[in-house]
C-alpha angles and dihedrals in degrees: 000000000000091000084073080069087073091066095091095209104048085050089052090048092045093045094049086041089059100036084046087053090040084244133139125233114224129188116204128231124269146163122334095044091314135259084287089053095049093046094049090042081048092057081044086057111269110168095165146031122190110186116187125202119204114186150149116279095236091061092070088053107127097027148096099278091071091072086054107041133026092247093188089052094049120119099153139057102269130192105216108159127024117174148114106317092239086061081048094049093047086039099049106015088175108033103050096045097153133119 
């Protein structure tokens, strides 16, 4: 899964890797217009992304949200993490499982 990029030394191993084998390294696209979208949108002038996830609170059962917010007392919709999406990737592996 892309979301293993956010662990900074495996991406350091898998880029020298590539640039020692004269190889490239490509990620491939994903959820919220994929990794090709968000590159084009960046030479437009991107500077930003906000992705907002908006799920049952039994889905986060299991995870590390239940260490921030009381799942089983939520009515409501409830913001309980902002961040960089690679926090979010080593935070909610399975849960924020987009590129």
């Amino acid at each position: 899964a892309t979301g293993a990029l956010a662990d900074e030394g495996l991406y350091g191993r898998l880029r020298q890797a590539a640039e020692a084998g004269s190889g490239r390294m490509l990620v491939l696209s994903g959820a919220v217009a994929g990794m090709d979208g968000l590159a084009a949108a960046r030479e437009g002038g991107l500077e930003s992304v906000t992705y907002e996830a908006c799920k049952a609170p039994r889905s986060w059962k299991g995870s590390h949200a239940e260490q921030l917010v009381d799942l089983d007392a939520l009515r409501e919709a409830t913001v309980f993490y902002e961040g960089t999406a690679g926090e979010a990737a080593r935070l909610f592996p399975a849960n924020a499982n987009v590129a």
